[in-house]
LUMMI-5874 format. One line per field, with one value per residue (C-alpha): x, y, z; residue in one letter; chain. Coordinates in steps of 0.05 Angstrom, whole numbers, plus 5000, padded with zeros to 4 digits. Layout:
N
x	c(X / ...)
y	c(Y / ...)
z	c(Z / ...)
panu	c(A / ...)
rolum	c(A / ...)
This chain:
252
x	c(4776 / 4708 / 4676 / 4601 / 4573 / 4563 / 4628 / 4658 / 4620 / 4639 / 4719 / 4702 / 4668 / 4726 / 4773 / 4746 / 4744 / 4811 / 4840 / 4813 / 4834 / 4903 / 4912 / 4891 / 4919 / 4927 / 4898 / 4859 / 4885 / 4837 / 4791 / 4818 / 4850 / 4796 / 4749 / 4797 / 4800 / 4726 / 4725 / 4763 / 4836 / 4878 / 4917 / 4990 / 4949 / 4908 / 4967 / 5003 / 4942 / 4922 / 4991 / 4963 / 4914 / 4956 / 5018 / 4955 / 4925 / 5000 / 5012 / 4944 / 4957 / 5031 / 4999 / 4951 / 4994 / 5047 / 4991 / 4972 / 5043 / 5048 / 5095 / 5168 / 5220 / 5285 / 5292 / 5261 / 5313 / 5353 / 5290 / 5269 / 5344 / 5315 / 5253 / 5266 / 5319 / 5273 / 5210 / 5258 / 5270 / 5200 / 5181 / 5224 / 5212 / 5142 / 5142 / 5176 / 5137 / 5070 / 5008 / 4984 / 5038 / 5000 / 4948 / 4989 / 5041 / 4985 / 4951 / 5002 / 5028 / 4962 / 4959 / 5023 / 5003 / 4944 / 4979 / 5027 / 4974 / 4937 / 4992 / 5050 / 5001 / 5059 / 5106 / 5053 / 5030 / 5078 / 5069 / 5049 / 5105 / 5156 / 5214 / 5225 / 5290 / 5323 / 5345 / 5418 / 5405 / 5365 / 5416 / 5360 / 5313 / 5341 / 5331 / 5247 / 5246 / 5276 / 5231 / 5177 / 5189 / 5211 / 5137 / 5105 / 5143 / 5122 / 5045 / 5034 / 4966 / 4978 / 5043 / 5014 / 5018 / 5091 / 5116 / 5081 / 5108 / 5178 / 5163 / 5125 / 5158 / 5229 / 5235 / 5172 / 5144 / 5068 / 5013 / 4992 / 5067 / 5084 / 5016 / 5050 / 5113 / 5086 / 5058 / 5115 / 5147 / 5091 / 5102 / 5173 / 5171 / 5105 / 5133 / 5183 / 5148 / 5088 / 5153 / 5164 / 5096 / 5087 / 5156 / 5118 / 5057 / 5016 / 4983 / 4904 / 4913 / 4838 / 4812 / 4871 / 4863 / 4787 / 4802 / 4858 / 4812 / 4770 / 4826 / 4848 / 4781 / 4789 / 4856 / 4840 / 4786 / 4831 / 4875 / 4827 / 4811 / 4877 / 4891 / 4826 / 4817 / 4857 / 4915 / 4881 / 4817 / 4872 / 4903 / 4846 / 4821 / 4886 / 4881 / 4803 / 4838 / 4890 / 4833 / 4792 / 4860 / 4857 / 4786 / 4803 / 4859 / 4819 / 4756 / 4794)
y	c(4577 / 4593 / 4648 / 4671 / 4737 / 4760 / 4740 / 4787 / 4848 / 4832 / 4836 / 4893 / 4932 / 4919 / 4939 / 5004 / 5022 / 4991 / 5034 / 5088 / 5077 / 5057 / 5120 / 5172 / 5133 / 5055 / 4997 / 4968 / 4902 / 4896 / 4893 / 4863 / 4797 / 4776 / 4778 / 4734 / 4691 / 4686 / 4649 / 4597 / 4618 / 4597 / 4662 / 4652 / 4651 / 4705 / 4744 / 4730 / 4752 / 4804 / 4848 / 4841 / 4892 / 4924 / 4931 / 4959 / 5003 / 5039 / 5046 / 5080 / 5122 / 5141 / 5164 / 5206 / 5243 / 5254 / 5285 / 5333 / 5352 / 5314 / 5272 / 5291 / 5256 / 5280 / 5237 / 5170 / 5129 / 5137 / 5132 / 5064 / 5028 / 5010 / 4995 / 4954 / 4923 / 4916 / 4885 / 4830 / 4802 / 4809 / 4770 / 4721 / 4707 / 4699 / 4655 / 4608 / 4635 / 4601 / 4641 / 4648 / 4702 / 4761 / 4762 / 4788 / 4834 / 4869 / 4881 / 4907 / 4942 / 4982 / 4992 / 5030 / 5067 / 5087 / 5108 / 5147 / 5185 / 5198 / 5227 / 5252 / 5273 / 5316 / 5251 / 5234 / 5300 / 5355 / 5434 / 5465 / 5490 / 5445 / 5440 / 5368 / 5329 / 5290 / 5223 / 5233 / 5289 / 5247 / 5176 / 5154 / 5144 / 5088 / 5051 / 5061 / 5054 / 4993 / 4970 / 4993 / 4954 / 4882 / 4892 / 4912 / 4843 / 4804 / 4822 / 4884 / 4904 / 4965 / 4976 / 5055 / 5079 / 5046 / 5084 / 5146 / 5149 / 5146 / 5196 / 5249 / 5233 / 5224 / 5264 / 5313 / 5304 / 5337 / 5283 / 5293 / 5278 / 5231 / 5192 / 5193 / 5172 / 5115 / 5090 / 5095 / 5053 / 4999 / 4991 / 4977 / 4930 / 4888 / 4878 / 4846 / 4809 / 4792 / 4754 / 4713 / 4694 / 4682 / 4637 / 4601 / 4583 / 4625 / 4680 / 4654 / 4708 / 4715 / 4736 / 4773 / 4810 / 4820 / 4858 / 4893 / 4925 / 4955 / 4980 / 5013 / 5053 / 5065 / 5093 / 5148 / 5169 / 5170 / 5215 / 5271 / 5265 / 5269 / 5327 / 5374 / 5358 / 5390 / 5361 / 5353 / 5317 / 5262 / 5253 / 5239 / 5186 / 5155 / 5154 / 5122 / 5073 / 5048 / 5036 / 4994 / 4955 / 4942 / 4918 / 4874 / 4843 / 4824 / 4799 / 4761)
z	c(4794 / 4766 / 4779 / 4777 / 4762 / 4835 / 4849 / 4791 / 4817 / 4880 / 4861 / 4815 / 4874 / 4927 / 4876 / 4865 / 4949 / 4956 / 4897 / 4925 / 4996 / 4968 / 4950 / 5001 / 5062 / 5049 / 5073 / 5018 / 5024 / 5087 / 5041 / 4984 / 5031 / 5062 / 4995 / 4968 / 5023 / 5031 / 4962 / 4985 / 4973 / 5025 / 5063 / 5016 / 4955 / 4978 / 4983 / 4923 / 4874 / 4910 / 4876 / 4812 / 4839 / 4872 / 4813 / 4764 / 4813 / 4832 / 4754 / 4760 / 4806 / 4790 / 4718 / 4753 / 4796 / 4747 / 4701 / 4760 / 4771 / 4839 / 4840 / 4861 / 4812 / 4833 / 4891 / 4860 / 4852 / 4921 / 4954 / 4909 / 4936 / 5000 / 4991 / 4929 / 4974 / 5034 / 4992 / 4954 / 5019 / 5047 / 4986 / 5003 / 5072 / 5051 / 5010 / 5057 / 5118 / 5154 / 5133 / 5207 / 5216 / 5166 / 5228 / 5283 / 5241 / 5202 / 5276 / 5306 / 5251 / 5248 / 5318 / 5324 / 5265 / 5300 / 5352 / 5328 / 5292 / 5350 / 5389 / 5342 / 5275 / 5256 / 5242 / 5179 / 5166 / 5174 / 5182 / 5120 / 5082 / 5122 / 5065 / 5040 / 5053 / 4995 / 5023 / 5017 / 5078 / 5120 / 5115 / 5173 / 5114 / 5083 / 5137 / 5154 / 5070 / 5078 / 5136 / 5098 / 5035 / 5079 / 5103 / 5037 / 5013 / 5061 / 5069 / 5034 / 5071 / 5118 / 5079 / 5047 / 5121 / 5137 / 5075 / 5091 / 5158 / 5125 / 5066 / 5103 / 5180 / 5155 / 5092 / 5110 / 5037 / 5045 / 5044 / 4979 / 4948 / 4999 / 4974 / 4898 / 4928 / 4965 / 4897 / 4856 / 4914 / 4927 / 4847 / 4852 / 4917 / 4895 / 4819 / 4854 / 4893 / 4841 / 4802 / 4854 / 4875 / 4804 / 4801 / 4861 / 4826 / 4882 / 4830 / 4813 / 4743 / 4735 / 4800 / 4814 / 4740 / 4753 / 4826 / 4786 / 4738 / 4793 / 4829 / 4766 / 4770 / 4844 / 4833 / 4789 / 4837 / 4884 / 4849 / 4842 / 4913 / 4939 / 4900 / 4923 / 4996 / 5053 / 5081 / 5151 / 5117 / 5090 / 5163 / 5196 / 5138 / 5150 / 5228 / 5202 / 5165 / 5205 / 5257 / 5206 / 5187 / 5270 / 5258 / 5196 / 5224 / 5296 / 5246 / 5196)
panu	c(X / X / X / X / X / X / X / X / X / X / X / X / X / X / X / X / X / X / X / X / X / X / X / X / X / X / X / X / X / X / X / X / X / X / X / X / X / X / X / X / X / X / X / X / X / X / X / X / X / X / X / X / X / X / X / X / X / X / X / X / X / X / X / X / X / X / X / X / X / X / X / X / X / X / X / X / X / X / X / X / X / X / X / X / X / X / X / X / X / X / X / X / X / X / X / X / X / X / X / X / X / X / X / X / X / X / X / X / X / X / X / X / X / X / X / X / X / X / X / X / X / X / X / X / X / X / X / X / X / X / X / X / X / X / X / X / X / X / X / X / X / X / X / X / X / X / X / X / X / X / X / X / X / X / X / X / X / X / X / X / X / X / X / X / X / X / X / X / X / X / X / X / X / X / X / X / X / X / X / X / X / X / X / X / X / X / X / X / X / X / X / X / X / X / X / X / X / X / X / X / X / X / X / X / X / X / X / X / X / X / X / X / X / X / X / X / X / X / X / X / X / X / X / X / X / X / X / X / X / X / X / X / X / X / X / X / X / X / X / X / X / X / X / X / X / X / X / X / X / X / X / X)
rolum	c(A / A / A / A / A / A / A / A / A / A / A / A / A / A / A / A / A / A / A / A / A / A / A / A / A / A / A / A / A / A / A / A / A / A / A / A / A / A / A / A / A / A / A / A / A / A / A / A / A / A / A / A / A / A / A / A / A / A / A / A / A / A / A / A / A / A / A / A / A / A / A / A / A / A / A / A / A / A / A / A / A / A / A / A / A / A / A / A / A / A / A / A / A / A / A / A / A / A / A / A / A / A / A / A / A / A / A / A / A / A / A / A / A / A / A / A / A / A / A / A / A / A / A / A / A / A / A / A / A / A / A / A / A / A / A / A / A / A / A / A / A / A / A / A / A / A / A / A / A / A / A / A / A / A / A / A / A / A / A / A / A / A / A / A / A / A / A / A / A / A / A / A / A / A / A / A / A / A / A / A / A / A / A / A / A / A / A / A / A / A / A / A / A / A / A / A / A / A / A / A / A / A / A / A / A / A / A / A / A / A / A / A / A / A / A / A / A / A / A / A / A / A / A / A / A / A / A / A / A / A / A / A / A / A / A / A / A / A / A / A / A / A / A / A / A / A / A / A / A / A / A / A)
């Protein structure tokens, strides 16, 4: 695929704002998709090189919050299980699956995130100080993870808020460490995925390396922000966000 100058800044641009939005709620890939699409990818395609971005911008990010002493380590791997579980066999049944399906999941997906925002904002943002629940104390876990990650496999837009409604609603992580433990997860489900979209022949590398490199920008921002805003500022940019994933997913 050739690509002019425009269109470079353009990726470049949308990479930055979807790192960025990646990281302080999720969502990005409303942005991200459709760009893609717009030059002429078809939606599967779409989908498959839009993880390069995203696998660059969560190594990104997981470097920046481990540097600020955010991220929670002791309860990585039980919580990666499932949702490397869960996004190996969303991977899957993309690959196989019809690409008018994204439309309808990723709408209602947003939808009852938006929801659930509106009327339970404890579930994604719980009472400061609320103590933090390793997942071998809340077995219930494993199973929105795994949800989670079959999702993140199989369209990975929207998928920051399904992960943050398990890490901060099931295990009560803050927003701020829930955000670095939905990265370090959307890393682990979407490099498995990328390596099957790549087996597939669906990954266009230099697009999907261009929009990678601005994420990577967008993700350190993002970072700093997360860290130094308060915890109510970052639920109601997520309730914003799920509303424009409602949007994107009506539009496109």
């Amino acid at each position: 695929m050739e690509l002019s100058l425009v269109t470079i800044l353009l990726l470049i641009a949308v990479g930055i704002a979807s790192g960025i939005i990646n990281v302080l709620a999720g969502g990005g890939s409303n942005l991200t998709l459709p760009v893609l699409m717009v030059m002429g990818m078809p939606a599967e395609i779409a989908n498959a090189t839009n993880r390069l971005g995203i696998f660059l911008q969560s190594v990104t990010g997981v470097l920046g919050f481990k540097h600020k002493g955010k991220l929670p380590t002791d309860d990585i791997g039980p919580i990666l299980i499932p949702t490397l579980a869960g996004g190996l066999l969303g991977a899957i049944a993309a690959a196989f699956a019809p690409g008018w399906i994204l439309k309808p999941l990723l709408l209602g997906t947003m939808l009852t995130m938006a929801l659930i925002i509106l009327i339970r904002p404890s579930v994604v943002c719980p009472p400061e100080g609320t103590q933090a629940y390793k997942v071998s104390e809340k077995p219930s876990s494993w199973w929105w993870l795994g949800i989670a990650g079959f999702y993140g496999g199989f369209v990975q837009a929207g998928v920051g808020f399904i992960l943050l409604g398990a890490l901060a609603g099931s295990l009560r992580y803050d927003l701020v460490r829930a955000n670095a433990l939905k990265l370090i997860c959307s890393l682990a489900f979407t490099a498995v995925a990328l390596g099957i979209f790549i087996s597939q022949s669906q990954v266009l590398w230099l697009p999907g390396l261009i929009l990678g490199a601005g994420a990577m920008i967008g993700a350190r921002i993002g970072v700093h922000f997360a860290i130094s805003v308060k915890q109510q500022t970052l639920k109601w940019f997520l309730f914003i966000m799920t509303l424009c994933g409602c949007a994107a997913a009506l539009l496109f």
